[in-house]
C-alpha positions as CSV (number, residue, x, y, z in Angstrom):
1,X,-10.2,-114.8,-135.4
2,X,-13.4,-116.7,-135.8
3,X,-16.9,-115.3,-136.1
4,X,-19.9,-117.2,-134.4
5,X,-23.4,-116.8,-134.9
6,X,-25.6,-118.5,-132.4
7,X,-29.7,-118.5,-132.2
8,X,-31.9,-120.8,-130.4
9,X,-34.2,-122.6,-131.7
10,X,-37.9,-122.5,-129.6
11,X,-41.0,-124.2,-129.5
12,X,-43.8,-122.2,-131.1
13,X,-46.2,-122.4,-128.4
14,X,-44.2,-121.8,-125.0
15,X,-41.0,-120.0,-127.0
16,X,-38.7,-121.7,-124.5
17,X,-35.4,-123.1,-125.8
18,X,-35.0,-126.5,-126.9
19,X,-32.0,-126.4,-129.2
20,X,-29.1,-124.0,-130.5
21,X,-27.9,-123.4,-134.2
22,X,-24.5,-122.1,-134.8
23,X,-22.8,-120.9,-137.9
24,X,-18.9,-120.2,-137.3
25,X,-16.9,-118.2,-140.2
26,X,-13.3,-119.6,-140.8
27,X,-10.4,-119.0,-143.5
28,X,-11.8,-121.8,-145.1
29,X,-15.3,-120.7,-145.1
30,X,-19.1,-121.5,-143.4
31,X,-19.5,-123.8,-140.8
32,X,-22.7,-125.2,-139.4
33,X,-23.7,-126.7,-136.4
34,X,-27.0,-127.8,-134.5
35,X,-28.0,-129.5,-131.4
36,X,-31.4,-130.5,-130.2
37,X,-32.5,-131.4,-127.1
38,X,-35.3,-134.2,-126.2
39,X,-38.0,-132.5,-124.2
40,X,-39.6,-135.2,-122.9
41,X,-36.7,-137.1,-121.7
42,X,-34.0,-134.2,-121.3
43,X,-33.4,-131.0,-119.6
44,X,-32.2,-128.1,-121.6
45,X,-28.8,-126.9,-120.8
46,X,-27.5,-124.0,-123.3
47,X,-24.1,-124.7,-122.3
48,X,-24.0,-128.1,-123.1
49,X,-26.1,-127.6,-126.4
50,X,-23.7,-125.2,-127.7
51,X,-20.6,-127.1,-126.9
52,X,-22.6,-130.0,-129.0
53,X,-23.0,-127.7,-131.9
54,X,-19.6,-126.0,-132.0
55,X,-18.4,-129.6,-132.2
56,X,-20.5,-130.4,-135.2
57,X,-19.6,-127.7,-137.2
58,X,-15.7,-128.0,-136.5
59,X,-16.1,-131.9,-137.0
60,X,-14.5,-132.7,-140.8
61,X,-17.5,-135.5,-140.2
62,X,-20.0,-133.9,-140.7
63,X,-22.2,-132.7,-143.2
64,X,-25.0,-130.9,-143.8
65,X,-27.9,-132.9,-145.6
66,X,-28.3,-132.6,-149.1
67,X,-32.0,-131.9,-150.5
């Protein structure tokens, strides 16, 4: 069984959603996911962002940026 952790990420000034961050616990330990969504040229759809960062975090492609 895996366990998800989902938040959305809001703008500061109207707090509506413009992007979902996922975390998803595995045997094989922490994985993260994000997806963001262009205001000006898209519509929000939490459906469709959460699929897009679910996929991200299961992807073996991708990695989270190193600072």
């Amino acid at each position: 069984m895996q366990t998800v952790i989902k938040t959305y990420i809001r703008e500061n000034n109207t707090k509506k959603p413009r992007g979902v961050a996922v975390a998803v616990k595995t045997e094989q330990g922490v994985l993260y996911g994000y997806s963001l969504c262009n205001m000006k040229k898209d519509r929000w759809d939490k459906d469709l962002g959460f699929n897009i960062a679910m996929a991200r975090a299961t992807s073996l492609g991708y990695k989270l940026p190193q600072f």
